[in-house]
ZAMARGU-4260 file (C-alpha; in steps of 0.2 Angstrom, whole numbers, plus 5000, padded with zeros to 4 digits):
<rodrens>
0) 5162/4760/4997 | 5157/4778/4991 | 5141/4782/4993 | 5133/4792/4982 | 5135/4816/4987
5) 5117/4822/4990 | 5120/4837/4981 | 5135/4848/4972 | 5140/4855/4987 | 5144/4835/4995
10) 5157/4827/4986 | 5166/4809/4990 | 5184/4813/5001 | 5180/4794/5008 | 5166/4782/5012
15) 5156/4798/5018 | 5160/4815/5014 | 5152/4833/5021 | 5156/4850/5013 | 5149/4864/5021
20) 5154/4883/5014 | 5155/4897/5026 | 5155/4916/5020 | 5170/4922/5012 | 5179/4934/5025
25) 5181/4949/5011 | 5195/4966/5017 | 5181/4978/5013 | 5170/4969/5028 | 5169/4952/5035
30) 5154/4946/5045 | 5159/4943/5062 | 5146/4930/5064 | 5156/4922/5048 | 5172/4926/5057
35) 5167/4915/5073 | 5160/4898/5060 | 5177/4901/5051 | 5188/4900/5066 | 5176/4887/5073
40) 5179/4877/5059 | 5198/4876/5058 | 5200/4876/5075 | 5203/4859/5077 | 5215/4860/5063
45) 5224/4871/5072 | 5232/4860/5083 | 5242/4850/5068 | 5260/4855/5066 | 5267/4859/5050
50) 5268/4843/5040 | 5287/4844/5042 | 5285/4842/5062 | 5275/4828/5060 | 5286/4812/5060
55) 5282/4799/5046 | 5279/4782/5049 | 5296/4771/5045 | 5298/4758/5032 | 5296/4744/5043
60) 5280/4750/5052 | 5274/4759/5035 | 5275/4739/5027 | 5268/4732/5043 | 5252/4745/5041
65) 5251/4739/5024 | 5250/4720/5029 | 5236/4727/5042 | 5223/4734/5030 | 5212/4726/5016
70) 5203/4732/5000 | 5183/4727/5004 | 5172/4727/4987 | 5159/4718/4979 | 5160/4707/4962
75) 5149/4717/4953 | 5149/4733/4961 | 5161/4749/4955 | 5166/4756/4973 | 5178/4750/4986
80) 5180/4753/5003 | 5194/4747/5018 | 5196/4734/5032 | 5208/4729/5048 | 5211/4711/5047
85) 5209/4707/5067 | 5213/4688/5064 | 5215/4677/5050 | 5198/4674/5046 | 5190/4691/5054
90) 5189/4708/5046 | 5180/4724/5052 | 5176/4738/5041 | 5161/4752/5039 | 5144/4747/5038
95) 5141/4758/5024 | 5154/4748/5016 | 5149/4730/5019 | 5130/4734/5015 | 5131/4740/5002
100) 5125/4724/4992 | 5113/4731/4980 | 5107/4715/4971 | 5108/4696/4975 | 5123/4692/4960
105) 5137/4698/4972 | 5147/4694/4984 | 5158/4702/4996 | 5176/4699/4995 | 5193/4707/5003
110) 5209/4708/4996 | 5224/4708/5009 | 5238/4716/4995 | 5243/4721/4980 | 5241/4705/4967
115) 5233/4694/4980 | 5219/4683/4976 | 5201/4689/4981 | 5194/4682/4997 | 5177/4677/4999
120) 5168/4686/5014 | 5154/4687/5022 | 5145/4698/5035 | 5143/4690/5052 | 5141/4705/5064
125) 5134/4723/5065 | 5137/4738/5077 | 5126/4750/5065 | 5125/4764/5078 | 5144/4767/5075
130) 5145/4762/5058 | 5153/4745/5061 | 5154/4729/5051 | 5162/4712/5055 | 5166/4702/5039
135) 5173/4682/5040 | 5182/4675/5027 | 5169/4663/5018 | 5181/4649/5013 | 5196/4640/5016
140) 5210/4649/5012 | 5215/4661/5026 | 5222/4679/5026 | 5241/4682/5030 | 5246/4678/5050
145) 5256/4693/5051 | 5241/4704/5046 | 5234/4702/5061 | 5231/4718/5070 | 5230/4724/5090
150) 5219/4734/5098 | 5226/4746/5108 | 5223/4747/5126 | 5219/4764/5130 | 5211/4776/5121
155) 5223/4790/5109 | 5227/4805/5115 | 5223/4825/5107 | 5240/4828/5100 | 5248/4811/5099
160) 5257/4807/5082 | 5244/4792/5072 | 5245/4785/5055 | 5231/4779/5045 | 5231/4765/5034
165) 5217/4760/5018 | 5215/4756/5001 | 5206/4773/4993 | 5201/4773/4976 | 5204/4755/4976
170) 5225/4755/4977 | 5230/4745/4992 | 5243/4749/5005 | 5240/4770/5007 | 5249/4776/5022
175) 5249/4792/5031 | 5254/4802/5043 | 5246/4816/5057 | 5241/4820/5073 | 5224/4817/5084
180) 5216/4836/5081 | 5203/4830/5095 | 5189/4820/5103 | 5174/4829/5095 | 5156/4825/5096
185) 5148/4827/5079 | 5135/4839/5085 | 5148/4853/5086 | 5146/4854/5067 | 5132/4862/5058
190) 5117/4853/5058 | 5115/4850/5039 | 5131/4839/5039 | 5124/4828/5056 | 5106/4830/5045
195) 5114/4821/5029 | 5125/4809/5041 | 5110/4800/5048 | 5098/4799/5034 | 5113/4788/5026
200) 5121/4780/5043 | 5115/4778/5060 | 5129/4788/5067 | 5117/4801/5074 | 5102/4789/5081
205) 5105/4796/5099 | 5103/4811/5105 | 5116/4812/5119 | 5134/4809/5112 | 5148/4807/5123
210) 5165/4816/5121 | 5177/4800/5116 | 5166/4796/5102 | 5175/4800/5089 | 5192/4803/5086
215) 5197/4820/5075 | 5213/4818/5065 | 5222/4829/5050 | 5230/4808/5045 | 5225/4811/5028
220) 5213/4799/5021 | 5202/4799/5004 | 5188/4789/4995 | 5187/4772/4999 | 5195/4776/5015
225) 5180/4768/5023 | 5184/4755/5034 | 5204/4757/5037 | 5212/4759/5052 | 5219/4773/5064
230) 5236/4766/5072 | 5248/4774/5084 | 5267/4772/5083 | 5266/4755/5089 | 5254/4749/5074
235) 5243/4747/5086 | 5222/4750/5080 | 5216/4763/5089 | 5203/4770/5076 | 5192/4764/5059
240) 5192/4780/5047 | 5176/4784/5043 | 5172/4802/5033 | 5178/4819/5032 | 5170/4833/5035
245) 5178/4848/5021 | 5176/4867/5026 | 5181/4880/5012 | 5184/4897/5018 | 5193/4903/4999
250) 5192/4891/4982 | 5212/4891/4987 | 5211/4887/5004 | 5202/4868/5009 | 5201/4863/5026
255) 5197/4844/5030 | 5192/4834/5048 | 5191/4817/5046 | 5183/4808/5059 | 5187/4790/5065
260) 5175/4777/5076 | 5187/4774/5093 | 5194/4756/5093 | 5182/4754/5108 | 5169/4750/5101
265) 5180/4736/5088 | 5182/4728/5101 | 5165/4730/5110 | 5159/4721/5092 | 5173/4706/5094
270) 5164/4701/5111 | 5146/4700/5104 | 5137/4683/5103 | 5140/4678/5086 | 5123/4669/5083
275) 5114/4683/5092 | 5124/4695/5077 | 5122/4683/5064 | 5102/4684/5067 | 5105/4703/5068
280) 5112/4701/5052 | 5101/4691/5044 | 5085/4704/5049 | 5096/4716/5040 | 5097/4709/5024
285) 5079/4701/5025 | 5073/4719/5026 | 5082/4725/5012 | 5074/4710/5002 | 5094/4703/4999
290) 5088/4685/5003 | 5103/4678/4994 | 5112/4684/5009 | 5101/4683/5023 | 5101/4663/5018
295) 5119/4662/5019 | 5121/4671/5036 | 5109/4660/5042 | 5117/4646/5037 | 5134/4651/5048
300) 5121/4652/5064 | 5127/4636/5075 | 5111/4634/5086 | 5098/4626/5076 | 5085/4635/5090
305) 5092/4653/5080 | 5093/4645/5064 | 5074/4644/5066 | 5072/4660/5072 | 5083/4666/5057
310) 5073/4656/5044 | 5056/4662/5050 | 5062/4680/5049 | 5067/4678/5032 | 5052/4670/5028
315) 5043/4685/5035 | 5051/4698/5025 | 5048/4687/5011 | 5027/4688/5016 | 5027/4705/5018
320) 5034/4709/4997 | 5021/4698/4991 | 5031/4681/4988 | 5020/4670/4998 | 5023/4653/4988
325) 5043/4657/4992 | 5040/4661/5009 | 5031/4645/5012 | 5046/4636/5007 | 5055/4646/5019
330) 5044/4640/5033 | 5045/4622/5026 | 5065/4622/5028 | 5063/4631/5048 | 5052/4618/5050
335) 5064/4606/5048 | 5077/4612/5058 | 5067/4616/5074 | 5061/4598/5073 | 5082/4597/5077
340) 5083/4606/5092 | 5084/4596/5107 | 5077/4606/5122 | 5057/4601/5122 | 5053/4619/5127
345) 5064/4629/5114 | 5058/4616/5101 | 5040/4622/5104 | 5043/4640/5105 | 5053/4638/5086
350) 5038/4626/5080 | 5024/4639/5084 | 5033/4652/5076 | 5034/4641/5060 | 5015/4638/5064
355) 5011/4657/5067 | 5020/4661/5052 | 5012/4648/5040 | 4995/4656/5045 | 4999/4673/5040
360) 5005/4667/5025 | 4988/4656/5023 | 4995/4641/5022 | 4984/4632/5034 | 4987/4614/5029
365) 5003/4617/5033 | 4998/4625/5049 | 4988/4613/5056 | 5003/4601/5054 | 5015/4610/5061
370) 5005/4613/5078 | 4997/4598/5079 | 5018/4590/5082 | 5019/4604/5094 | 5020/4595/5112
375) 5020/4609/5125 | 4999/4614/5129 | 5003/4632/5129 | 5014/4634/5114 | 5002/4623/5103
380) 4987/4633/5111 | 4995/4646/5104 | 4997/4644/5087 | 4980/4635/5085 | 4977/4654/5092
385) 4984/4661/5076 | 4978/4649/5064 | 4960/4652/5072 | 4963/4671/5073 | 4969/4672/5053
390) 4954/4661/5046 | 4941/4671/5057 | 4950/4688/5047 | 4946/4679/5030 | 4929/4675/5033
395) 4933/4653/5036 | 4922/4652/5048 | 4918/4635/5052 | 4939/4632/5049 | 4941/4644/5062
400) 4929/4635/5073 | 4937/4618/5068 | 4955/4627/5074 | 4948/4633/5091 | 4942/4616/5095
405) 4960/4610/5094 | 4965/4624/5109 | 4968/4615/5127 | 4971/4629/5136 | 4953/4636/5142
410) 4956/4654/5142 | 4964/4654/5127 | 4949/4644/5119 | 4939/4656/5124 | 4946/4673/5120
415) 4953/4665/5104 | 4932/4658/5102 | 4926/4674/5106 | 4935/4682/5092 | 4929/4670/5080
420) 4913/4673/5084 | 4914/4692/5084 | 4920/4692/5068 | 4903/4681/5060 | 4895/4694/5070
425) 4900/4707/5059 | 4902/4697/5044 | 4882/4692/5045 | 4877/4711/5052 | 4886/4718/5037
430) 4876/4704/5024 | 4860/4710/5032 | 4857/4694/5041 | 4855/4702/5057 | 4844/4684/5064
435) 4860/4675/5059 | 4870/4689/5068 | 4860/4687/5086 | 4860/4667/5086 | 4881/4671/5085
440) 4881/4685/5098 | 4873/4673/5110 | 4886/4662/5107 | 4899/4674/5115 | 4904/4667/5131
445) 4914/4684/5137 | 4896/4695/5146 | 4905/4713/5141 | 4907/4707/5121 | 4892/4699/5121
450) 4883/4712/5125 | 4893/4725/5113 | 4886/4711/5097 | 4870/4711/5103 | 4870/4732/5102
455) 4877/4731/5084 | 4864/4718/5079 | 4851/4730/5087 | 4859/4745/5075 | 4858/4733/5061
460) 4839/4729/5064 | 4835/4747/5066 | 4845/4751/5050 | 4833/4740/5041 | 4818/4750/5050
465) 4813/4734/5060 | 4810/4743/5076 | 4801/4728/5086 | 4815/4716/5082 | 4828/4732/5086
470) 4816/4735/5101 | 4817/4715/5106 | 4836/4715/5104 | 4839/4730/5116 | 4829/4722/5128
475) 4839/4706/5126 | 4855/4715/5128 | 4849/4727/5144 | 4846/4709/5152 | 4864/4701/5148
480) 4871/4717/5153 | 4866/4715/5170 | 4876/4698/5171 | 4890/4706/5170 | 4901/4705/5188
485) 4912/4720/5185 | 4900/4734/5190 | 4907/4747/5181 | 4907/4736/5167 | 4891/4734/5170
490) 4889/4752/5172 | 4897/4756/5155 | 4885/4744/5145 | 4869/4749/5150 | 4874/4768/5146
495) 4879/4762/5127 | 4864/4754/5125 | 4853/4769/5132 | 4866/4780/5120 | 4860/4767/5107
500) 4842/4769/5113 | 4842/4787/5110 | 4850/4787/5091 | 4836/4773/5087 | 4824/4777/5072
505) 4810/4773/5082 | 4803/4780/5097 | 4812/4771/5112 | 4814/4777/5127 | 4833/4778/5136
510) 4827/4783/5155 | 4822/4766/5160 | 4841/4760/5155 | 4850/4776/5162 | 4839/4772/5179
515) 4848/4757/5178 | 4864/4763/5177 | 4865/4775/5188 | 4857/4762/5202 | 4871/4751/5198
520) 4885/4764/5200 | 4877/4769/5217 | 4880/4749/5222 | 4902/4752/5219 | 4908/4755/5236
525) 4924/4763/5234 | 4920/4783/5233 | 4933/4787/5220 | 4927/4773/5208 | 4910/4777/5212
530) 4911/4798/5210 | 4923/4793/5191 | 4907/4781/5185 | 4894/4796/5188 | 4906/4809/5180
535) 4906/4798/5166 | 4887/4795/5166 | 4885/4814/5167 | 4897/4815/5151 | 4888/4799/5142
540) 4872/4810/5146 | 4874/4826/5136 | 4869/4818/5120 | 4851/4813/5127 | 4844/4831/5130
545) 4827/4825/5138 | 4836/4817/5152 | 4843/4833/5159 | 4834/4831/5175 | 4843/4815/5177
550) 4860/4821/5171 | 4860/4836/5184 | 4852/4823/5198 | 4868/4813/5194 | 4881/4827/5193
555) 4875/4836/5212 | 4878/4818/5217 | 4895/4819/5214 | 4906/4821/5232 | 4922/4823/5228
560) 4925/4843/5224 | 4934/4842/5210 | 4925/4828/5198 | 4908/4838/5205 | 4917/4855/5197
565) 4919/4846/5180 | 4904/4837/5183 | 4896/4857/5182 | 4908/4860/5167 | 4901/4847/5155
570) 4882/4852/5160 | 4886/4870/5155 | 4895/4869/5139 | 4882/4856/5133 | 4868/4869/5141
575) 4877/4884/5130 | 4879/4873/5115 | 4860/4871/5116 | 4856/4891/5118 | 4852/4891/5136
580) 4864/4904/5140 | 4853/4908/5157 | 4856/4889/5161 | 4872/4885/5157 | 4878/4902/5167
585) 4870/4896/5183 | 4880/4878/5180 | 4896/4889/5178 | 4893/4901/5194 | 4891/4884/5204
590) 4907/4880/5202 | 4922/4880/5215 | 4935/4879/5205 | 4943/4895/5198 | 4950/4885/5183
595) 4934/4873/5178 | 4923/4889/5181 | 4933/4900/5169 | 4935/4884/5157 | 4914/4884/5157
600) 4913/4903/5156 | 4924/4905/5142 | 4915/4890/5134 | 4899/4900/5135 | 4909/4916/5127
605) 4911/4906/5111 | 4893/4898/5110 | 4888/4917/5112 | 4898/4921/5097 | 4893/4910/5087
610) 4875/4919/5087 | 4885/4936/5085 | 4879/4942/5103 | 4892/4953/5107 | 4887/4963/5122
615) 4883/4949/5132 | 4898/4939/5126 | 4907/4954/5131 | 4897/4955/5148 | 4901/4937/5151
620) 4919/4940/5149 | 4922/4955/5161 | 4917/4942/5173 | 4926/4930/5172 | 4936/4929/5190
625) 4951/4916/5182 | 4965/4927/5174 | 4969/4917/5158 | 4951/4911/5155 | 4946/4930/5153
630) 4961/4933/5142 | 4956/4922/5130 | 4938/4924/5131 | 4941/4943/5126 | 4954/4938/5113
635) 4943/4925/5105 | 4930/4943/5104 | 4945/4952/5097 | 4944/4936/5085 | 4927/4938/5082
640) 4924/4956/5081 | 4941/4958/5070 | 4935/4945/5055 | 4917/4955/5055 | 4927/4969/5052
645) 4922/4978/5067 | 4939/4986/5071 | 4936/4998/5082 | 4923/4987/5093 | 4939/4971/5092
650) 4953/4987/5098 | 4940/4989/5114 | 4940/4972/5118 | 4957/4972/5114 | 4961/4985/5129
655) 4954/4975/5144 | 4963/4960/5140 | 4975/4961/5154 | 4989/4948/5151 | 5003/4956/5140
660) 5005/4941/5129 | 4987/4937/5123 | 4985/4957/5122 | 4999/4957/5112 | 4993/4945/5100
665) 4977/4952/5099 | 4985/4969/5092 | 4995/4957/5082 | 4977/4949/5073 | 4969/4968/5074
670) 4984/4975/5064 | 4986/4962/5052 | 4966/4963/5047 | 4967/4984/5047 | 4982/4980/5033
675) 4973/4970/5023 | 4957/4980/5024 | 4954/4993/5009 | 4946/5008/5018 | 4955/5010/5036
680) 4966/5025/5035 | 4984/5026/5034 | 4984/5035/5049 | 4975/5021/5058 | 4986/5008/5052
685) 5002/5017/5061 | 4991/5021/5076 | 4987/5001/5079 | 5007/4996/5073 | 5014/5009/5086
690) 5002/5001/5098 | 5004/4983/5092 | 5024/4984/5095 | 5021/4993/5112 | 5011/4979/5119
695) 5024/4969/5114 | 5036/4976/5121 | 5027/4975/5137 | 5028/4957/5139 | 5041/4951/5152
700) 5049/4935/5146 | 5062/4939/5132 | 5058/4921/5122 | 5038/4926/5121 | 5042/4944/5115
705) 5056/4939/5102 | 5043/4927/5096 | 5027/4941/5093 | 5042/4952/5087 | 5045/4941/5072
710) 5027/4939/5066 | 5028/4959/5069 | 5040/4958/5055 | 5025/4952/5044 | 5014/4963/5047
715) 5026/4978/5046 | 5029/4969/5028 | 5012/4969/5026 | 5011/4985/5029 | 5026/4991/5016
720) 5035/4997/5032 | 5050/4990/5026 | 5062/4999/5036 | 5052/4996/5052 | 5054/4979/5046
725) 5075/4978/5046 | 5074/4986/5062 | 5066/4973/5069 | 5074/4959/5061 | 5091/4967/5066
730) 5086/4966/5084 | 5079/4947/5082 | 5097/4942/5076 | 5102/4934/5093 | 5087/4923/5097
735) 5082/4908/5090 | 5064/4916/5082 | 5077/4925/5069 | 5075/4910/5058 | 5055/4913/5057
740) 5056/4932/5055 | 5069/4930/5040 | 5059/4920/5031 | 5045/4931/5033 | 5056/4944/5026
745) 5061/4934/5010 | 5043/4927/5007 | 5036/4948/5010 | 5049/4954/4999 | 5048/4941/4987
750) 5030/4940/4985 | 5028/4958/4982 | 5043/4959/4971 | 5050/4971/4982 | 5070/4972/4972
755) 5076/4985/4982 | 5071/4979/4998 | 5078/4960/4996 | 5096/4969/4992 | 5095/4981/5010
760) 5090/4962/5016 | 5105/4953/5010 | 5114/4967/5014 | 5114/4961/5034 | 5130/4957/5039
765) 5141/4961/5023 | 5133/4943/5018 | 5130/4940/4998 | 5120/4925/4994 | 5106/4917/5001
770) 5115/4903/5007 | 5127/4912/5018 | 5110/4918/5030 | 5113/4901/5038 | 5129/4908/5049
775) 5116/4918/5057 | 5103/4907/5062 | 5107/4897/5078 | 5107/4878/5074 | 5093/4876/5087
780) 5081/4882/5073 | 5087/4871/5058 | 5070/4866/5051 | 5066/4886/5050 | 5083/4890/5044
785) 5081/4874/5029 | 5065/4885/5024 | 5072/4902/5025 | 5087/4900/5013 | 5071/4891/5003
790) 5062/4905/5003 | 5078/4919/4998 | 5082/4906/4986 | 5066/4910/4976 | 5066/4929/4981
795) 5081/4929/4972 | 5075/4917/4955 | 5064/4927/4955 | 5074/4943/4951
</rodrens>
């Protein structure tokens, strides 16, 4: 089947075509990067002899191909693809041949010859990872015995003579001739073709692709290929041809790789479990909303425990696209056949999915049926679960209650009861009925949810300004929270209600609660457990400002060094976000830890700047022991400064930042402001470029400075420094940031309409159009090299 090209540059050879156009090599002056993709590109071609050397197939193994190979099309469908008959009733071809049903009205069918009657087929088996299909003949006439086709043993050889063997553009019995060219993975081609492979197939789905996993031959093969079969001298299968990959290095001149799926993994698809690939199969067509199909793979399924499985599946799909009434039939007819299986236990399993399935599509009399014939507790527990779980969503309340009742297994009955209640809870607190709403909550049997309703019945009774029931409410709550067994859940519910307390509307009072809390984490024994409860009672604490005491009483009673340190961390950024810079230093200096106390100091920088206190921003920074804290904090004054338009004050800061990188890109920011701004002198502006691209220069690691260096080409283009610009661009060729920086280029040019500059652009390399500044981007950067020839594209629309 010939799937539709993406664009004019893709056009149909087979099932799957690619067409990718290197640079042409010109006399005057060819690109050398071109020169390498050309001669990367024929090279496995190179290994063919001349057709002459290459020795035909005889008559007798020419007709014998031909009896091996079918046409595989659909009733309704223009298209064709191929097949390998592999025994009288089994054919294996392309996936993207036999899916390609696009609406229920057709059926699949194969034709073994010339003149021969249309067989019906159906697919039975899938391998979509390497594009491979198995079809069975749906009926009773059979294909032709001596069609039947080997698979060879071992694997084909680079350089041994094949043949290949198909029915392209629909005329059956094409054979012809070649050589193996290699055993290439797909990745060795640019990543556009691999990119346009797997949005249509899942040919590229992982990541790591071994060497043997496709075959590279010059065996000509064309469109509706798809599907056929790759045989050596002994007519053996070694191969299904699959698409071609076209190179074009002159109009005259056309270069082709067609790649074939090893006869490996044909084989691996022959020993699959057919009813485990049939239910594959039916997922598949499900999916794609192709029913009609799905129904009839499901009906080849032998065990009536996957038939189910299949039928509920089908039924799913069916939910999902909005056909519940047809779905429901669905169900009705899996029903029926798990009541067929034999084995009690699988029986069950098939009867809850029916069950499970009937509640989503709210069918419920049905439901109840259906579980109530269940005979194994924990499977019928289950789907009374479900039904109970799916009435509580819709608001069925006492349904849902009615469907707990009918659950044996007691923690099940109580989860799945807890739920049901939660839900009224919220459904009565959302219809203002909070009395309602704390007669349910009580009903939770669960200690930690009950106490998490009774908190949101509080909100809702402080949301109507009823503060004494809100007031009552909390009380009730603080008093189930300490039933709870688990301490820190304990722990964790009597800080949310004091977190609740301190929100309120009215004038409560969170200490008494907190108290509480922090006496129960004092009871955990582990010392761990308990210094990880304070820390999170210090962290719970920052939104109650008048309990600072406590909140510092808790964080010096923290042991272990490191939690203490962050501990000290939260209490000055919170103390900082407040304005007490005095304060929140002194939690800073406390700290051990180099890291967490230049993590707090910086913190305190930006609260500083926030209120536009630069000098003692700046004085906080300078001492600020931890080396990349204090690069940042200055950077972030750089930030500050720069965006006030305080240049000269930002280039300050900018010179005590000691780390090459963040001083670089400090410049970076200072330089790119300076060009935009109106009254800085020309002058200036070099003086802070030549200093920008010096700093760069000065970082170490080659990858980090290519990557300032290409936003250095903005701000040169920014700058009208054009030549400044090439320069830099030039010496970015090599590395992967040369993507990013060209696109800079194109968009800078482009935007200011700057003619003459896009030409000295496209001038790189002896190259002419924009699509041909590909060749030098290395594939590694393929997203930025899709949006660079974007952007010369519209550089050159617009000229």
């Amino acid at each position: 089947m010939s799937p539709t090209a993406p664009s004019t540059d893709l056009t149909p050879d087979c099932g799957l075509v690619l067409a990718f156009r290197p640079a042409r090599i010109s006399a005057t002056g060819t690109s050398a990067v071109a020169l390498r993709a050309a001669v990367a590109l024929t090279a496995l071609i190179a290994l063919a002899p001349d057709a002459a050397q290459t020795k035909a197939p005889g008559p007798e193994l020419a007709a014998q191909l031909q009896e091996q190979v079918v046409l595989v099309n659909y009733t309704t469908i223009k298209g064709n693809g191929s097949g390998v008959i592999l025994a009288t009733d089994r054919v294996v071809t392309n996936c993207h041949v036999a899916e390609n049903a696009a609406t229920e009205n057709t059926q699949l069918q194969v034709i073994s010859h010339a003149g021969a009657a249309p067989l019906p087929a159906a697919l039975i088996a899938r391998d979509p990872e390497h594009d491979l299909c198995l079809l069975a003949i749906d009926g009773p006439t059979r294909l032709p015995t001596g069609g039947i086709t080997q698979i060879a043993e071992t694997a084909v050889q680079t350089g041994e003579p094949v043949h290949t063997a198909g029915a392209p553009q629909g005329h059956i019995d094409i054979v012809s001739t070649g050589i193996v060219s290699a055993r290439q993975r797909l990745h060795a081609f640019p990543e556009d073709a691999q990119a346009w492979v797997a949005s249509k197939f899942e040919l590229c789905r992982t990541s790591e692709l071994d060497a043997a996993r496709y075959v590279v031959t010059d065996a000509h093969f064309s469109a509706g290929s798809s599907g056929g079969g790759l045989f050596n001298a002994n007519a053996e299968l070694v191969g299904i041809t699959t698409f071609a990959y076209h190179s074009r290095i002159k109009s005259e001149d056309q270069f082709a790789v067609r790649f074939v799926i090893p006869a490996a993994h044909v084989q691996a698809l022959l020993e699959m479990d057919p009813d485990k690939e049939l239910l594959a199969v039916v997922s598949f067509f499900a999916a794609a909303g192709r029913y009609q199909h799905a129904f009839a793979a499901s009906d080849r399924i032998g065990t009536s425990t996957r038939k189910a499985r299949a039928r509920v599946a089908i039924a799913k799909a069916q939910l999902s696209a909005g056909r519940g009434p047809t779905a429901i039939n669905t169900l009705r007819s899996a029903r029926a056949i798990a009541d067929t299986i034999e084995d009690p236990g699988d029986r069950a399993k098939r009867l809850k999915d029916v069950a499970e399935a009937l509640a989503d599509a709210k069918a419920f009399g049905d439901a109840n049926q259906v579980a109530a014939t269940i005979a194994v507790p924990k499977a019928q527990s289950q789907a009374y679960r479900s039904i109970a779980r799916t009435q509580a969503d819709l608001g069925h309340f006492e349904a849902a209650h009615r469907a707990v009742r009918n659950i044996r297994d007691p923690k099940t009955r109580a989860r799945t009861s807890d739920y049901t209640v939660r839900e009224q809870v919220r459904a009565l607190v959302k219809a203002d009925d909070p009395g309602r709403a704390r007669q349910a909550a009580n009903q939770i049997q669960d200690d930690v949810r009950r106490v998490a309703e009774l908190r949101r019945v509080a909100r809702a009774y402080d949301r109507l300004d009823q503060w004494k029931a809100a007031n009552r409410i909390h009380t009730e709550a603080i008093k189930q929270a300490h039933k709870i067994v688990d301490l820190t859940d304990r722990v964790g519910a009597l800080m949310d209600i004091a977190n609740d307390q301190a929100e309120t509307n009215y004038p409560a009072d969170p200490r008494p609660t907190v108290e509480a809390a922090i006496e129960t984490a004092e009871q955990i024994e582990d010392d761990a457990k308990r210094d990880e409860v304070r820390g999170d009672i210090v962290s719970m604490l920052t939104d109650m400002p008048r309990l600072i005491s406590i909140q510092a009483d808790v964080a010096n009673r923290i042991s272990d060094a490191h939690a203490r340190d962050e501990a000290f961390r939260i209490m000055a950024k919170m103390l900082a976000e407040r304005g007490q810079f005095d304060a929140a230093q002194a939690w800073a200096e406390a700290i051990v830890n180099p890291s967490i106390q230049g993590d707090a100091e910086h913190s305190i920088v930006g609260r500083l700047l926030t209120q536009e206190e630069w000098v003692r921003a700046t004085n906080v920074a300078a001492g600020i022991e931890h080396g990349p804290s204090r690069a940042a904090a200055h950077y972030d004054i750089v930030e500050a400064q720069t965006d006030e338009g305080q240049l000269f004050a930002a280039r300050r800061a900018a010179d005590t930042i000691d780390d090459a990188v963040t001083a670089a890109e400090a410049y970076l920011h200072i330089s790119s402001e300076a060009v935009h701004t109106d009254d800085v002198r020309p002058d200036l502006v070099s003086e802070l470029l030549e200093i920008t691209e010096r700093r760069i220069q000065e970082i170490a690691d080659a990858d980090d400075r290519a990557k300032r260096l290409a936003n250095l080409v903005a701000v040169y283009l920014e700058a009208a420094r054009d030549s400044q610009a090439l320069d830099t661009l030039l010496a970015l060729s090599s590395t992967r940031h040369f993507a990013r920086a060209l696109r800079l280029a194109a968009e800078g040019y482009a935007e200011r309409s700057s003619l003459e500059s896009l030409e000295r652009l496209e001038r790189l390399e002896s190259l002419e159009k924009a699509e041909k500044f590909a060749l030098l981007i290395p594939q590694c950067a393929e997203k930025e090299r899709r949006r660079a020839i974007k952007s010369l594209e519209r550089a050159h629309a617009n000229h």
